[in-house]
C-alpha positions as CSV (number, residue, x, y, z in Angstrom):
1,X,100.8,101.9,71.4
2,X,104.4,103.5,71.2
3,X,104.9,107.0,71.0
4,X,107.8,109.4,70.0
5,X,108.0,113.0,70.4
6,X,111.1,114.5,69.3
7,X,113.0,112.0,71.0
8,X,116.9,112.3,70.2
9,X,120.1,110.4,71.6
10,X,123.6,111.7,71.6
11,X,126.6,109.5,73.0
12,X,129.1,111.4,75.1
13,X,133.0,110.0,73.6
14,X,136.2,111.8,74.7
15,X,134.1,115.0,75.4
16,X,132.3,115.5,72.3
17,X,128.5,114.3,72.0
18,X,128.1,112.2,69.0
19,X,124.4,112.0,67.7
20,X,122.8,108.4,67.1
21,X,119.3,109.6,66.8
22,X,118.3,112.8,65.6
23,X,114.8,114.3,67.0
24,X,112.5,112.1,65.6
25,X,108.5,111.3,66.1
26,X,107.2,107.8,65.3
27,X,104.0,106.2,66.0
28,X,103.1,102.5,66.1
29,X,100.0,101.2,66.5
30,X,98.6,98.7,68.9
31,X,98.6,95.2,67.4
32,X,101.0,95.6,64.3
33,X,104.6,94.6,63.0
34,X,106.2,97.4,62.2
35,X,109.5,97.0,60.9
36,X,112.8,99.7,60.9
37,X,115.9,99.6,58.6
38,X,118.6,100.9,57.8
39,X,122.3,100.0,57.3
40,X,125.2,99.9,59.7
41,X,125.0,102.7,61.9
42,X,121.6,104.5,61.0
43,X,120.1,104.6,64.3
44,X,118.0,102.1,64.5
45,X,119.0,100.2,67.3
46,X,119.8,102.5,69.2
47,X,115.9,103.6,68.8
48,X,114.5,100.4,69.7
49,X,116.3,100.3,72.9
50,X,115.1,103.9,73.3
51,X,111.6,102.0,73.4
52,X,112.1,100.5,76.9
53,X,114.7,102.6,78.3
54,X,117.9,99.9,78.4
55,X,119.1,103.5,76.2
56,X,118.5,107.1,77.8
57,X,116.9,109.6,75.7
58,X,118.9,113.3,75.7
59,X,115.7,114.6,74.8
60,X,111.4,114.1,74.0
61,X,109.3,112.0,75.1
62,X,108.1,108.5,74.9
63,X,104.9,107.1,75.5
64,X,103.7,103.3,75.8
65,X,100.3,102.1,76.6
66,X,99.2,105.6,77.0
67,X,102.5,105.6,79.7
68,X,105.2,108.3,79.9
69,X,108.2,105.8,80.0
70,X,110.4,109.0,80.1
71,X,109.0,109.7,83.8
72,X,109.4,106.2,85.2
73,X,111.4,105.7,88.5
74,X,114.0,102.7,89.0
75,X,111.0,100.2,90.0
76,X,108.4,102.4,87.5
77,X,111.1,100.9,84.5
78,X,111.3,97.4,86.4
79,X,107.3,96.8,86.2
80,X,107.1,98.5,82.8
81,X,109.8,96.3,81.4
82,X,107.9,92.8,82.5
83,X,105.5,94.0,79.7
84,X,108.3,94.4,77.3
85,X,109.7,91.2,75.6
86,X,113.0,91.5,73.4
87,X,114.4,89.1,71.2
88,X,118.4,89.4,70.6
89,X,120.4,89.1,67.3
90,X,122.7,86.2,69.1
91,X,120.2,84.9,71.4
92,X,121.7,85.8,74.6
93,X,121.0,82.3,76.3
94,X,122.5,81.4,79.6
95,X,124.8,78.4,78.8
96,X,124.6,77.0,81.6
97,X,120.9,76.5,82.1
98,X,118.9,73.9,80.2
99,X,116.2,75.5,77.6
100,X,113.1,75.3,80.3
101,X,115.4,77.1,82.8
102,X,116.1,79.8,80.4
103,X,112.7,80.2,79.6
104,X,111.4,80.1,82.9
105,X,113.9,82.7,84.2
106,X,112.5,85.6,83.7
107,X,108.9,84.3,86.1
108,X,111.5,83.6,88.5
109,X,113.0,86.9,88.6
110,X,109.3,88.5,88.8
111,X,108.5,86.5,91.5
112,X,104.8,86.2,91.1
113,X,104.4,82.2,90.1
114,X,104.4,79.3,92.3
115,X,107.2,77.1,91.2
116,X,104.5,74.1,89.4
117,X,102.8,77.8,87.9
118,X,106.0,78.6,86.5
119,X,106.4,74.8,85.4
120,X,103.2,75.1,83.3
121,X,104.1,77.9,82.2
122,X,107.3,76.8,80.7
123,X,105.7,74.0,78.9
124,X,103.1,76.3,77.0
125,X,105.7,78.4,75.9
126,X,108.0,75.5,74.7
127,X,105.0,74.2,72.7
128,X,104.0,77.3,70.8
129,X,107.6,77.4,69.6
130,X,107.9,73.8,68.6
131,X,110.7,73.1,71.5
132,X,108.2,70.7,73.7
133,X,110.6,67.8,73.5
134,X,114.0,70.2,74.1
135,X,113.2,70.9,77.5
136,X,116.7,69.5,79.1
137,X,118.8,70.3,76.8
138,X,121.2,72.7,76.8
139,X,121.8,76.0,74.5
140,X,125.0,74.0,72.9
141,X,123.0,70.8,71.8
142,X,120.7,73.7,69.7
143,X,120.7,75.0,66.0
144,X,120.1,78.6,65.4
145,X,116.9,78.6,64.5
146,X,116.0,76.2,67.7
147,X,118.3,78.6,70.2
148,X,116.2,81.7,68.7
149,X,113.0,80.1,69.3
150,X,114.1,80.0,73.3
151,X,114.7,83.3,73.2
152,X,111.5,83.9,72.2
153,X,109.4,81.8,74.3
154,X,111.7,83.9,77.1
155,X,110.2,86.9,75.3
156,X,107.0,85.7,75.8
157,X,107.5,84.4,79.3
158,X,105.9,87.4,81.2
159,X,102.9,88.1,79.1
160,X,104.2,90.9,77.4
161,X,102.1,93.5,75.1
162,X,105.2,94.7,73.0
163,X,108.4,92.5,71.5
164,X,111.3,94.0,70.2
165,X,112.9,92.0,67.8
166,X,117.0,93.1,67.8
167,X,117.8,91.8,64.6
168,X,116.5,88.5,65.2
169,X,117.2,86.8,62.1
170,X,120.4,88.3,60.7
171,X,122.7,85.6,62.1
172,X,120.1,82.7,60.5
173,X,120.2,80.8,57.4
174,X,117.5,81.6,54.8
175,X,115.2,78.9,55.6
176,X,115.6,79.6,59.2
177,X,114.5,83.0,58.6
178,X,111.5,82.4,57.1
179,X,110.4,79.9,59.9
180,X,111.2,82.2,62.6
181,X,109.4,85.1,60.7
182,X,106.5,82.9,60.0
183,X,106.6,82.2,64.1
184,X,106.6,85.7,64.9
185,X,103.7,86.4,62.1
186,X,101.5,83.6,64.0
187,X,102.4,85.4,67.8
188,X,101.3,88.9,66.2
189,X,98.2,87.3,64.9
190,X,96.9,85.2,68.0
191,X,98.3,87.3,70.7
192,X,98.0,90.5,68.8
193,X,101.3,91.4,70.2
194,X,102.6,94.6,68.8
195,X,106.2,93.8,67.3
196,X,108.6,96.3,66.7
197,X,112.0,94.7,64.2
198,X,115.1,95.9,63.4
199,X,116.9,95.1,60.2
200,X,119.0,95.4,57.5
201,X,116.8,93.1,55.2
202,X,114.0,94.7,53.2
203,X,113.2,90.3,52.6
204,X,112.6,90.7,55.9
205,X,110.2,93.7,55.8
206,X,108.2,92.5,53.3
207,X,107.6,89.3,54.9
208,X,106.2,89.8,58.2
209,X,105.8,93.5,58.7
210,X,102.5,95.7,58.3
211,X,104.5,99.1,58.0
212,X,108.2,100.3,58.1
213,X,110.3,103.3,59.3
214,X,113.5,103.7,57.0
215,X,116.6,105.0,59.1
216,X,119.5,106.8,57.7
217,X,121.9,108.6,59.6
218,X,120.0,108.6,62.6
219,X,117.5,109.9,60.9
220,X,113.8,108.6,59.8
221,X,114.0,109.2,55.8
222,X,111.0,107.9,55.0
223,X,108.1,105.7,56.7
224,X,104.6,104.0,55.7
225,X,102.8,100.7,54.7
226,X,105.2,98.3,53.4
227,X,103.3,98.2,50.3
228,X,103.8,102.0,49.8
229,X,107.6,101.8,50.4
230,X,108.7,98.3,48.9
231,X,106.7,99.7,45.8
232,X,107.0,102.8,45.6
233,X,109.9,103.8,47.2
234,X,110.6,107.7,47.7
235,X,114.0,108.5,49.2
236,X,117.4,107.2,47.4
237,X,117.6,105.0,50.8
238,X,114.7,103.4,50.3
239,X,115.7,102.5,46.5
240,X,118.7,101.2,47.8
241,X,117.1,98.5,49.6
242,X,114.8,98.1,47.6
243,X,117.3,97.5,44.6
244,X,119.5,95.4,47.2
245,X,116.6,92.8,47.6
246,X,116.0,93.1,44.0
247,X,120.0,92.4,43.1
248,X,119.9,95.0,40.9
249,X,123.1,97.4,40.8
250,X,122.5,100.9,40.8
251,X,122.0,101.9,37.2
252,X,121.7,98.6,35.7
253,X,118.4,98.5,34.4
254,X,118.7,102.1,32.7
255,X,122.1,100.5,31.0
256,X,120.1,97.3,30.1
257,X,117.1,99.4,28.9
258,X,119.2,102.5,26.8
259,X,118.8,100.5,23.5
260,X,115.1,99.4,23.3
261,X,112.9,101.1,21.7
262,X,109.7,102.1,22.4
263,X,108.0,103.7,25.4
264,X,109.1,102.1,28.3
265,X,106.4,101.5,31.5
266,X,106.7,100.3,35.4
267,X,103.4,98.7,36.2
268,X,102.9,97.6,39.5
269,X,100.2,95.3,41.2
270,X,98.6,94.3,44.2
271,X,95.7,91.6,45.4
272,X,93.5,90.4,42.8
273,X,95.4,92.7,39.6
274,X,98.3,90.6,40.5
275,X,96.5,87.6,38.4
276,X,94.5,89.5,35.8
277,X,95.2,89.0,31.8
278,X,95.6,92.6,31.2
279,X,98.7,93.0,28.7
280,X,96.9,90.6,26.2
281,X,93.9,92.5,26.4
282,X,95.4,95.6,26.3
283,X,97.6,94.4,23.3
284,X,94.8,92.8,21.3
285,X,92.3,96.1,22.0
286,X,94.9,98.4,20.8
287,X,97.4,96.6,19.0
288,X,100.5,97.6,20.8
289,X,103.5,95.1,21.1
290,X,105.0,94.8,24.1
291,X,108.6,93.1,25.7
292,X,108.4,92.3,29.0
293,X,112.4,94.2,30.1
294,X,112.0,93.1,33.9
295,X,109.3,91.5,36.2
296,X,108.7,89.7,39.8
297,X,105.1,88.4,41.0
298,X,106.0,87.7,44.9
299,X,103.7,88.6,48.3
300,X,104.2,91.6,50.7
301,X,102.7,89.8,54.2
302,X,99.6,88.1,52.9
303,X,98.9,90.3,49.7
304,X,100.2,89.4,46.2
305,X,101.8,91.7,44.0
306,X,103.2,92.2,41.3
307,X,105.9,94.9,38.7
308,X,106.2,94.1,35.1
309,X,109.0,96.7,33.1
310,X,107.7,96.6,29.0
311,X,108.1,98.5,26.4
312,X,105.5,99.5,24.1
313,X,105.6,99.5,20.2
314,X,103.5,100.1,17.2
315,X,99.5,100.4,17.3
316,X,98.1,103.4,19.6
317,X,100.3,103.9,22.6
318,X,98.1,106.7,24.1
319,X,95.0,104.6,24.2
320,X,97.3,101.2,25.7
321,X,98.6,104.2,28.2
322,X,94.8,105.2,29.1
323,X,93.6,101.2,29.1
324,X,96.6,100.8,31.9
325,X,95.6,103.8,33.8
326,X,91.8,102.9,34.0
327,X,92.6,99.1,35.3
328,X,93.3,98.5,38.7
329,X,97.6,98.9,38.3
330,X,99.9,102.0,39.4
331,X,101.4,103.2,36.1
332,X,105.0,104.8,35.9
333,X,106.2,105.9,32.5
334,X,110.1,105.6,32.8
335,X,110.4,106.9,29.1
């Protein structure tokens, strides 16, 4: 669905150009969430706005829907754009105008809908986000959450096949969050609406996405299924995050762990694995003793999963180390 080849950005300042995005390719596919992040100043949203043009490349190419956005005209961007919904981090809402009139802005600046069209319109929108009875009202009389949700029925307003999500949920409480992610999970499924998010939140990532690009420098460090990353995670970036949504300090589990004997294991599971007895039977089959140093059983998108940290002791450690290898768990021996 979205295409980049080599596409890199460089801001002119006092003379000098200052790189935001270095030549990069990405590919997302039709239909999923894919999610980017990265900290303060990786890049990131400066490549999502690369995605419909409100940034100009210095370089590559772009491609949407099979569509060279790169080649597009002033009124080539304006009808691509209609199929391009984006979500801002602080909602961007015209004070002014009540919630249906800010939904129903964007039909009136396409002029293609009769004004009772647009009307109906409106109202559909306002009931998939739960804001039928907030019609009148004004952005002020609005929480977050509820003020977000009109931005993204005004997302929606034009039919659009993509949504970009500029950090949509960094200025929301927790429980917020997780009922606007679990809004934009539901739009991905029934409209399978391709989603493209920025954030700073690997919570975030795992919750709602399908893959993930991690950004660093305005670079892409590292990028697959949000299983493989979360997981697994390859670049010290990518640990960093991962450690952040974990609240573990860099180094702390090695201090915590420098004093207990035995061999020490990371195993990690997903779907059914997540819920199957296997330490006891590995224990009572080779009569190992185990502590369990560290552990979290949580969901990435719909799938369970599960990392346990133990450390072995006693009985046949090699044949517990081959029982774990044959069952259906990723084994890491950390010592």
């Amino acid at each position: 669905m979205i295409n980049f080849y080599q596409v890199h950005k460089a801001y002119r300042v006092s003379g000098q150009d200052i790189p935001a995005l270095q030549p990069s390719d990405l590919h997302i596919a039709r239909g999923e969430v894919f999610g980017i992040i990265g900290h303060s100043g990786a890049g990131k949203s400066t490549l999502l706005r690369l995605i419909n043009r409100l940034e100009e490349p210095s370089g590559g190419r772009i491609e949407v829907d099979g569509e060279d956005v790169t080649a597009l005209d002033a009124n080539g961007l304006r009808r691509f754009r209609q199929r391009v919904g984006m979500i801002f981090q602080h909602f961007n809402l015209l004070s002014s105008k009540t919630v249906a009139d800010n939904v129903a802005m964007p039909l009136k600046l396409a002029g293609e809908l009769s004004r009772s069209a647009i009307a109906a319109r409106v109202a559909e929108l306002l009931a998939r986000v739960g804001l039928q009875d907030h019609a009148d009202k004004y952005p002020a009389q609005l929480s977050g959450g509820q003020k977000q949700r009109v931005g993204i029925a005004r997302a929606l307003a034009t039919e659009p096949k993509i949504l970009l999500c500029d950090e949509a949920t960094s200025a929301l409480d927790p429980q917020t969050t997780a009922s606007v992610l679990q809004l934009l999970a539901e739009i991905n499924r029934e409209l399978n609406l391709t989603i493209v998010l920025i954030t700073h939140e690997m919570d975030v990532i795992r919750r709602v996405c399908d893959r993930v690009a991690v950004m660093d420098a305005g670079s892409i460090v590292e990028s697959g299924t949000v299983a493989e990353v979360f997981l697994h995670p390859q670049h010290s970036t990518s640990k960093r995050f991962v450690q952040e949504d974990e609240q573990i300090e860099e180094g702390e589990q090695r201090d915590d762990f420098a004093h207990v004997q035995g061999r020490i294991l990371r195993l990690t599971f997903q779907g059914e694995a997540t819920y199957a007895p296997l330490l006891g039977t590995v224990a009572r089959e080779t009569g190992v003793d185990y502590s369990i140093l560290a552990g979290r059983i949580d969901r990435i998108k719909d799938t369970p999963y599960g990392q346990l940290t133990l450390a072995l002791t006693g009985g046949d450690l090699d044949a517990a180390l081959a029982r774990f290898e044959a069952a259906d768990v990723h084994l890491e021996v950390l010592r």
